[in-house]
N, C-alpha and C positions, 0 to 999 in steps of 0.2 A: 958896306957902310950901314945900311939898314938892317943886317942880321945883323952885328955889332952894336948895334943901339938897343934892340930889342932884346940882347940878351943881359944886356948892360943892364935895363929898366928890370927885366927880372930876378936878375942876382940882387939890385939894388932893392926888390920890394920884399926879398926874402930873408935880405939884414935888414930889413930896415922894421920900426915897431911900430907902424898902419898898418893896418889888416884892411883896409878900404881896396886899394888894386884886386886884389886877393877873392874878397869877397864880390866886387863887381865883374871880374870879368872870370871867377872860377876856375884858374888857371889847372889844376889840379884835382879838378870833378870829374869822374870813370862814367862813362856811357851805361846803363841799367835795364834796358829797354828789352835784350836780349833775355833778361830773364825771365822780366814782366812777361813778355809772350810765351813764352816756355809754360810758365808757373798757369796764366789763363788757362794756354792750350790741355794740361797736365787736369785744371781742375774742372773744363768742363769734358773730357775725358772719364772720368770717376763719375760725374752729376750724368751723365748717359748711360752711365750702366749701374746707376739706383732704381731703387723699385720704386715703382706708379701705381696706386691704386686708379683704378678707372672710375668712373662715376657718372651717376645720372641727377644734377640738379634741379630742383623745382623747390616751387611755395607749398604751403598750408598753412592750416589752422590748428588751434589748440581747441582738442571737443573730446568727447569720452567716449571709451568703448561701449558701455551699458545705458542704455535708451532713459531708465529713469532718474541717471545721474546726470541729463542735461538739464538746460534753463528750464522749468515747465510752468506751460500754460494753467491758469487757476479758472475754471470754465465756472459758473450757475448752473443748479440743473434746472432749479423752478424760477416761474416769472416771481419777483418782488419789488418791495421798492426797498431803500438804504432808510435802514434806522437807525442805525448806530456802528462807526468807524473805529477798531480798535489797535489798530495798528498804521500806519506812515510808512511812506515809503524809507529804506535805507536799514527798518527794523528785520531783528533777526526773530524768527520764531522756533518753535519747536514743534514737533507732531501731535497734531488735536487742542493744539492751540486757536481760538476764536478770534476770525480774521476779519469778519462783518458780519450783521445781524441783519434782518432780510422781514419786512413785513408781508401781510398777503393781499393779493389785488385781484383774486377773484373771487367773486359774489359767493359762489357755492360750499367754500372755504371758511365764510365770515362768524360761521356757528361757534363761539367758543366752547361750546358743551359738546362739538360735536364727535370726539370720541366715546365720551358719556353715550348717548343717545345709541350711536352705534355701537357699543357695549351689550345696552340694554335688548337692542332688535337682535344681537347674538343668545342671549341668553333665554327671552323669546322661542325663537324657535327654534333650541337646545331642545327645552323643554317638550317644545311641538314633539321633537324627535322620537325622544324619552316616550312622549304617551304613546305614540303612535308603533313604538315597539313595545310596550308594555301590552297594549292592545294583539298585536301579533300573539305575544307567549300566551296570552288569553286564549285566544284561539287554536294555537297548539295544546293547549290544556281541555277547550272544546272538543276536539277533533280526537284526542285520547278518546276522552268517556264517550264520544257516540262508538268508536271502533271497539272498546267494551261492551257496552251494550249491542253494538252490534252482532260480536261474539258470542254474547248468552243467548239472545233472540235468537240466532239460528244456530245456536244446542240445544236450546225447545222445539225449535221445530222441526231440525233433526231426529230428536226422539219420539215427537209425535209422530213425524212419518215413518219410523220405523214399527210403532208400535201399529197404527194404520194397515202399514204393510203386511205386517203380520194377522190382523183381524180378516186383513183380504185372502189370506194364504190360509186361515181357516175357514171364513167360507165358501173358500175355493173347494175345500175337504167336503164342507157342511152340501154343496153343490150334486160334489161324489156320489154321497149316501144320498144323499137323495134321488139322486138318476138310479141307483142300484135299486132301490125299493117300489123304485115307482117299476123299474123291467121288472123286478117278482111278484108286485100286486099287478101289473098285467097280462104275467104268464099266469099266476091265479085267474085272474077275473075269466082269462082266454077256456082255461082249464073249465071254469065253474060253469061258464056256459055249454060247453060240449057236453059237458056233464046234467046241466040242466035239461037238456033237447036229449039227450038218451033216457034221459027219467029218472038218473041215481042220486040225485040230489032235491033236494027241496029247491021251491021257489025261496025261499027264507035264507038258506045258505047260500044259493048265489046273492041274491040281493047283499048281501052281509058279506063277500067278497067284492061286487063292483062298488059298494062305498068305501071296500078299504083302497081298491084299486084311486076313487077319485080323491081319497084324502092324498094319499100319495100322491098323487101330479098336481094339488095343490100346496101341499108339502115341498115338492121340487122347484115352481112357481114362486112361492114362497123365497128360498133359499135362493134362488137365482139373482129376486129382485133384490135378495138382501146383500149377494156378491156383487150386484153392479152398484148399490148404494155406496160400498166400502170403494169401489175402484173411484166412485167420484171424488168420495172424501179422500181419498190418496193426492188424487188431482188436483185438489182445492188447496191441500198442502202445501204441493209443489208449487200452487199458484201462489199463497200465503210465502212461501219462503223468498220467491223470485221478488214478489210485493216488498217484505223488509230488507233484501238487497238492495231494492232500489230505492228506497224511502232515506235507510242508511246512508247510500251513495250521497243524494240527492243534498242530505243535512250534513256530512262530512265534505262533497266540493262548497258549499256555501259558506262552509268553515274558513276551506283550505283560501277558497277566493277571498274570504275577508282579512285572512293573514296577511295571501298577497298585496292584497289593494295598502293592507297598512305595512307593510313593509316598502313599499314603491313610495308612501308619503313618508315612512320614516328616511328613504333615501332621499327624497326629493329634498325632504329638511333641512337634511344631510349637506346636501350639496349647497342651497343655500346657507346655512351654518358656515361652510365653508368660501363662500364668497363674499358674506359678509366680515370673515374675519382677513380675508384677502384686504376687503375696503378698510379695514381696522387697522392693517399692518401700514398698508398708503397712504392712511391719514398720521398716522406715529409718526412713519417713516418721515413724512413731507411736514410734520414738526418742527421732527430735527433737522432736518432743510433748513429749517430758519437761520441756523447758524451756520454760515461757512469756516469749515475747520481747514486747516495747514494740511495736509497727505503728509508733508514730509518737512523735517528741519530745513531751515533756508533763511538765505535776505529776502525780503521785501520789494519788489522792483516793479515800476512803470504801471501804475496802477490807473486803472482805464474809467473808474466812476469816479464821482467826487459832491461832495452834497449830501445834506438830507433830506429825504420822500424824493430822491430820484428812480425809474424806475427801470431794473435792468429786468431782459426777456431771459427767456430760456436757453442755456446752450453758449450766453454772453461770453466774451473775455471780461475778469476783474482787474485782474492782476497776473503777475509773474512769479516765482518763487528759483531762487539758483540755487541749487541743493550745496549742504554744508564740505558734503564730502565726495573724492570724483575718483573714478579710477584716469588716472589722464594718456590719452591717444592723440595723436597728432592725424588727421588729414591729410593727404596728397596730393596733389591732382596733376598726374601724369598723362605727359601725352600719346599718342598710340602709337606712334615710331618708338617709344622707349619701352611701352609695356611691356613687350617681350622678352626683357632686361630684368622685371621682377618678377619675383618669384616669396610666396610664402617661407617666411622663417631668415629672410634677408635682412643683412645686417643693414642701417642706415645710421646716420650720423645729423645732428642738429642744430641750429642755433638759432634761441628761440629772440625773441624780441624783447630787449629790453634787459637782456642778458650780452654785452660786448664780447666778443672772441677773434681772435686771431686764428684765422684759417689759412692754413699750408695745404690748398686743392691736391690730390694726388699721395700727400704725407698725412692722411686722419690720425695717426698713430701722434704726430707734431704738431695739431691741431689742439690749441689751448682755449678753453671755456666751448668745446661745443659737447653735445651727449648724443648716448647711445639709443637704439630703440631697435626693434624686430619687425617686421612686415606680420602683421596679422589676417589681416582681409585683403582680397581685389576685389572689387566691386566688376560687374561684367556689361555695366551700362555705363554710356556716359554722359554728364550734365551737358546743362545748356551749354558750355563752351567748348564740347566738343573731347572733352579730358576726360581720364577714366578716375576715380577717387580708390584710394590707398590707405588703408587706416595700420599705422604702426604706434604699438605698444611700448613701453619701458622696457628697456634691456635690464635683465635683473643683475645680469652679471659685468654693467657699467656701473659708472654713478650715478646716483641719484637723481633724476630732474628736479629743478627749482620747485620747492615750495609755492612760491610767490606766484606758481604760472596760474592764469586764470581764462574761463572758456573763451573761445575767442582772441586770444592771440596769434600774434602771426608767429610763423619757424620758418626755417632756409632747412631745406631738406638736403641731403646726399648718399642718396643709395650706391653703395661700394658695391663694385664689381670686380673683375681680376685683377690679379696685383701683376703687372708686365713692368719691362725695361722703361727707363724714360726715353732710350732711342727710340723703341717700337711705338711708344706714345706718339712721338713725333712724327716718325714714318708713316703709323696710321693716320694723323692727323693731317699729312702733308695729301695724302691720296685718299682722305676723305673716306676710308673703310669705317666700318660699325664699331664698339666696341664689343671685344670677347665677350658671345653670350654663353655660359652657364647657369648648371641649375643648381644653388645650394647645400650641403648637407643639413639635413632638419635633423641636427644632434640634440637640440634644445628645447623645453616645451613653452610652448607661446603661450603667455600668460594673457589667460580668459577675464 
């Protein structure tokens, strides 16, 4: 009776024109479930045997490779006080533009002539210099004419002693004959007396031989005293010659010593010359101190005086300067369980701050707004927390980084490692293994 009715109620709801039966209790709705599972099972099947890149995430910073493209310090060299502000903070300047003007606050400084002055004590003892070698060539022109004259004075007396020598060497001769005649007037006189005492001679002829005999040995006497007279005067020569060596000497080192002496004042001049124009270049120099100029194009930022006749010391902070142009690097800081994961010349992946993306971890290739960059440095120390710092460059052969990025933003870093299964992802990650370490191929050059 009741399958009768119930078939009754459905023949009648299938002529009949409600669709209410119909629709409430689905008479005619196929089970789908079967497939549902199937279709699941089919597609994470496929999504397990896609590729995974592996990865290492971390923070950093936006800073630059090149030390003078960061923010830089604007230091004082000399103590002053603020005379006049030419610039605000938020202003852009340019290189050797005048950023503040700088009075002087020490005493010794206060002379406004005082490079004048120092000028003057340069030119001064220029001058000193000047005479005191002027003086020297003097004395080399001294020490010429004595060594001339010295020269003729003993070719005079050269030839005196030669001629001397010669007057000795005749009567050295003159000496000769006279010994010769004085032995023949005493073989005479010898002669005249045998001859006398035999009787064949007069007394008259010998007398008239023993006086020729004693003129002769006065004759010889004579001649003798006159050869030792010439050896003296030879001697007195020699003594004469040795006399104007030394008298020459004596007037050529008094010379030579007076060159020196002025040559060692021309030095000494010299050298002061030279350090007073050292003190000439450090008074210029510390002039232009007064004006503090820009090193380099930049903003204007956080400027550390303020006032006029304030007085900032030496070595002070002024101000700041963030250079107009950067080469931009991102910072790392990875921790020492993953170091061994980077490697130079490694790809990474970005996404800087303030820049939104959609990141598919594993899929970088599906990864929409983030950017490329290289491993350029590992640092081999690590900061106060313990991290090692990473500095990656612009991949040249991505796109471009923002414009807009400025020092000191934050990035989300991901350095790509193997590309494995997304089972093997899983696997490893179910039992906790490392990810695949390798070492990159460095095909590309890392932009300096």
């Amino acid at each position: 009776m009741n399958r009768y009715l119930e078939n009754s109620i459905e023949q009648i709801a299938e002529n009949s024109t409600y669709k209410s039966f119909e629709h409430i209790y689905r008479i005619h709705k196929k089970s789908a479930i079967k497939k549902w599972v199937a279709g699941i099972l089919i597609a994470l099947g496929i999504i397990l045997f896609l590729p995974w890149t592996q990865n290492v995430r971390t923070k950093g910073n936006v800073t630059t490779l090149r030390p003078e493209q960061r923010t830089q310090e604007l230091n004082n060299i000399i103590a002053g006080s603020v005379v006049k502000w030419y610039v605000k903070e938020g202003d852009h300047v340019n290189k050797g533009d005048t950023i503040l003007q700088l009075g002087e606050v020490k005493p010794e400084y206060f002379d406004p002539q005082l490079l004048k002055r120092t000028q003057e004590q340069i030119d001064a003892k220029s001058i000193s210099a000047e005479n005191y070698k002027s003086k020297a060539g003097t004395a080399v022109t001294q020490i010429t004419a004595l060594t001339q004259s010295r020269d003729l004075k003993l070719s005079q007396v050269d030839i005196k002693q030669k001629q001397q020598l010669l007057k000795v060497q005749n009567d050295s001769i003159d000496l000769i004959t006279a010994n010769n005649e004085l032995s023949i007037a005493k073989r005479q006189a010898d002669a005249a007396q045998q001859m006398l005492d035999s009787g064949v001679i007069a007394l008259t002829d010998f007398e008239k031989r023993k006086i020729s005999f004693q003129n002769a040995l006065a004759k010889r006497i004579s001649t003798e005293n006159k050869l030792l007279q010439s050896k003296q005067e030879l001697i007195n020569i020699a003594l004469e010659k040795n006399n104007t060596i030394q008298d020459y000497t004596d007037k050529i080192s008094k010379a030579q010593g007076d060159r020196f002496a002025s040559l060692s004042s021309a030095a000494s001049a010299d050298a002061d010359v030279t350090k007073l124009q050292n003190v000439y270049a450090g008074y210029d120099a510390r002039n232009k101190l007064y004006y503090v100029l820009a090193p380099q194009s930049g903003q204007i930022i956080q400027i550390k005086k303020a006032g006029i006749g304030e007085i900032v010391k030496e070595g002070e902070l002024i101000t700041e300067i963030v250079p107009d142009h950067f080469q931009y690097a991102v910072e790392m800081f990875v921790n020492p369980m993953d170091l061994p994961l980077i490697a130079a010349g490694q790809k990474v992946r970005f996404v800087f701050d303030g820049f939104p993306a959609i990141v598919f971890q594993g899929w970088p290739a599906a990864s929409y707004g983030t950017f490329g960059g290289i491993v350029t440095a590992i640092e081999n120390n690590t900061n106060k927390d313990g991290k090692f710092r990473v500095l990656v460059t612009e991949d040249s052969t991505d796109k471009t980084w923002p414009p807009q990025l400025r020092i000191g933003g934050g990035a989300s870093g991901i350095a790509l490692l193997k590309t494995v299964s997304v089972w093997y992802e899983l696997w490893r990650n179910i039992n906790g293994f490392p990810p695949e370490y390798y070492k990159p191929q460095q095909t590309e050059t890392i932009k300096q």
